[in-house]
N, C-alpha and C positions, 0 to 999 in steps of 0.2 A: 909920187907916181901912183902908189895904189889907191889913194882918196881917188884923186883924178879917173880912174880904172873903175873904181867901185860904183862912182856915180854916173860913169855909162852902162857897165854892168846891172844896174838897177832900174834903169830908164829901160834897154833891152828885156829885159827878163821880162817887166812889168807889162810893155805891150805883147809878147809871146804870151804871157798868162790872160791879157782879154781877147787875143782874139782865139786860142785854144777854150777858156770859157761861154763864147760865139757859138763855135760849132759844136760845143755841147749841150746847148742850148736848143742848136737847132738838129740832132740830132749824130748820133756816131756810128760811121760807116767802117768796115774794116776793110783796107786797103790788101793786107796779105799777111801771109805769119812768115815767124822768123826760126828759132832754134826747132819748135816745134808748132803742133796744132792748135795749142794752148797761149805760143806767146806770139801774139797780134803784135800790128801796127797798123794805126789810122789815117786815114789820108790827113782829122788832124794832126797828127804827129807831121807827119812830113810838111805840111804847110805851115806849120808853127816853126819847123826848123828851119825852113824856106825863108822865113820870115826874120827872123833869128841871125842866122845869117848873111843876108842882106844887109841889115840896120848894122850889123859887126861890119861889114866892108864897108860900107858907106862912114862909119869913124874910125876904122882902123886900118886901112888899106892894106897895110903893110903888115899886119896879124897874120898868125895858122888858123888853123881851124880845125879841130875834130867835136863831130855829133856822133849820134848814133845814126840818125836816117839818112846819113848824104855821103861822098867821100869827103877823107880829109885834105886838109892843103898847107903846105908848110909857106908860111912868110919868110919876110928878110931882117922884121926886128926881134927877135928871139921871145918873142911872145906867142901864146896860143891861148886862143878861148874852147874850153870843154865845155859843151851843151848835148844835155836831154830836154828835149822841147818836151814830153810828156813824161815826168816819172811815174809808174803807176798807171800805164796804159791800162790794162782789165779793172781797176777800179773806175779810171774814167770813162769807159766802155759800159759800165755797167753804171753809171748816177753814183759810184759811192761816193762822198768829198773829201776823198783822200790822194790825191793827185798834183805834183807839182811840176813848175820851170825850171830848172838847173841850169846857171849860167856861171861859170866861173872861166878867170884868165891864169895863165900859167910861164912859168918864167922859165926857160930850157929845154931840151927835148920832153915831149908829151909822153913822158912814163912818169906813174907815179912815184918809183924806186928813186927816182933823183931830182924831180920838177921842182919847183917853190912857187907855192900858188900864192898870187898878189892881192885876189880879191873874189869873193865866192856871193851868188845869190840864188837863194832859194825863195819864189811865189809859192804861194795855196790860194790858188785862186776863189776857190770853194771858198775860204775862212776872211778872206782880205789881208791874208799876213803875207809879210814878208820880211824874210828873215836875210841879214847880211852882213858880211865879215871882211876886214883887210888888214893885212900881212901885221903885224902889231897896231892894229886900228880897234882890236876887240870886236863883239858879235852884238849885233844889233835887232833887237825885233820894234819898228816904231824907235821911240826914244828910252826902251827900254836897255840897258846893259846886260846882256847874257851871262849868268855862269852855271854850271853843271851842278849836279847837289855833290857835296862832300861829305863824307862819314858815313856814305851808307854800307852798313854790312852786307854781306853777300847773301845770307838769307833773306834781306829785307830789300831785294833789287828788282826794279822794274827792269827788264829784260826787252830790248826791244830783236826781233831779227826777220830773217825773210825767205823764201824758197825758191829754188829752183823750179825751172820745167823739162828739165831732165829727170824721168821717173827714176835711174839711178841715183843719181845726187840727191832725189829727194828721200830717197829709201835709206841713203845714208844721215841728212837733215833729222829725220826721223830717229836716228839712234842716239844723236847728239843730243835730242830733247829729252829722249830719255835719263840721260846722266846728269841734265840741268834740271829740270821741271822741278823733282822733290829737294833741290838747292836754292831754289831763287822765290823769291817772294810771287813772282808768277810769270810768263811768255806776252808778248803783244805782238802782230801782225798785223801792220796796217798796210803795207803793199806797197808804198814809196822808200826805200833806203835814205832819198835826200831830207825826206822827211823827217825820218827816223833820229840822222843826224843832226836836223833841227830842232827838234824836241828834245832833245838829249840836250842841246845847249841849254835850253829853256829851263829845264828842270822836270819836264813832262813824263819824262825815261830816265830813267839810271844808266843804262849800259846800250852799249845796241854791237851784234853781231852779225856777219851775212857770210857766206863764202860764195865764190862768183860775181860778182860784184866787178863790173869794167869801169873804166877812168870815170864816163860821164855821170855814172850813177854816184860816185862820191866825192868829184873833185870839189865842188862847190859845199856841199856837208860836210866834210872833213874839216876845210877851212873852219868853218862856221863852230865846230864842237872846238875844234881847239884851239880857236881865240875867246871861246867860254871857258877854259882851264881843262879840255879832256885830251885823255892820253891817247892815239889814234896810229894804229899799227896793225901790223902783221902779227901771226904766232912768233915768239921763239927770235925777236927784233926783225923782224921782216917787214918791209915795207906796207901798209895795206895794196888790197887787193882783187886779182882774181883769188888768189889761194886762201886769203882770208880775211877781214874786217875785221877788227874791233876798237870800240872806241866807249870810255868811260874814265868817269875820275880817274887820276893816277895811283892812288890805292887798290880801289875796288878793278881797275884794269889789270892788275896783276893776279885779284883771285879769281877774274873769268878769264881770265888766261889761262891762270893754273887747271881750272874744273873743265874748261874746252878740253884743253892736252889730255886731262885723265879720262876723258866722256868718247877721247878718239878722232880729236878733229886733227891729228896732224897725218890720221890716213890717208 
């Protein structure tokens, strides 16, 4: 079933990623913001989930469904698809090429504390990649086979993570880097989480962190790093999260786990 899953989930993703590349093309309009003044949403966003969702009923009738821009809807076969039609809205708003589709399907109620994700795809429309993973199918970029780097020390980690627009959260973000920065080989901030999680499959990043982080932004990257071999949790065995992301080799998961907890992330 997940092969089956994964290559509708790929056919989807990919046309959400041209015609979200379409209207970047021809310009980005911001529709409204959302937590705050800082975090948008574009009409494309909403038309690519529009879109997005469609093409999911039209093959899957009988699916859920949770996005970010739309309401959710629960089906009758114990499946649901989690879609971010844009990750990375203020970079694509802005021309950076750091912006992707997140489309993944999910087995059980849509929390990630207990789901089993079937099959995950992540676009970059910007780059022509696309990254994809099912349920012991391994992670795929092209005809490449995914795995994460192993034996990196924690001094020598590529660090991926990402911010809040909560000026609180971010004030506390801030102190977190503080007790990582002079540990880790160095910070990356590219603006997409699913990304983040894809690159991390790659070998691109070593580690990648976020707190805040809702279903859409990493059901499909989560999948993706840990059919590359990464470890992808919560603090302290907790599920990933809102409360917290992290995902890296299974070694090196353990000592940004440990240096988070000592830096203060379980405040």
């Amino acid at each position: 079933m997940s092969s089956a899953l994964l290559a509708i989930a790929c056919g989807i993703a990919e046309q959400g990623g041209a015609l979200a590349a379409r209207r970047r093309a021809e310009g980005v309009e911001v529709a409204a913001s959302k937590s705050a003044p800082e975090d948008i949403v574009t009409f494309a966003d909403r038309e690519t989930e529009a879109l997005i969702r469609s093409l999911i009923a039209d093959a899957r009738p009988d699916d859920g469904f949770l996005g970010e821009e739309s309401d959710a809807s629960r089906g009758s076969s114990g499946l649901t698809w989690v879609v971010d039609p844009i990750d990375g809205t203020v970079n694509f708003l802005y021309g950076i090429p750091s912006w992707s589709v997140s489309v993944a399907v999910v087995e059980g109620d849509p929390d990630p504390s207990t789901w089993t994700t079937l099959a995950g795809v992540v676009v970059n429309p910007s780059s022509g990649e696309t990254f994809v993973a099912s349920a012991g199918g391994g992670a795929w970029l092209g005809d490449r086979r995914l795995e994460v780097n192993h034996g990196v020390e924690l001094p020598l980690a590529l660090v991926g993570t990402g911010f809040s627009y909560s000026s609180e959260t971010r004030a506390w973000q801030a102190g977190i880097l503080t007790g990582l920065l002079p540990r880790v080989r160095d910070i990356r901030r590219l603006g997409s989480a699913a990304l983040d999680l894809s690159f991390l499959a790659a070998g691109r990043l070593d580690a990648h962190f976020e707190r805040g982080l809702n279903a859409w932004d990493h059901a499909a990257g989560a999948l993706i790093a840990r059919e590359a071999g990464a470890k992808v949790g919560g603090l302290r065995g907790a599920a990933e999260g809102v409360g917290m992301t992290v995902a890296a080799s299974p070694d090196l998961f353990d000592a940004l786990e440990a240096l988070l907890v000592e830096s203060g992330a379980m405040v």
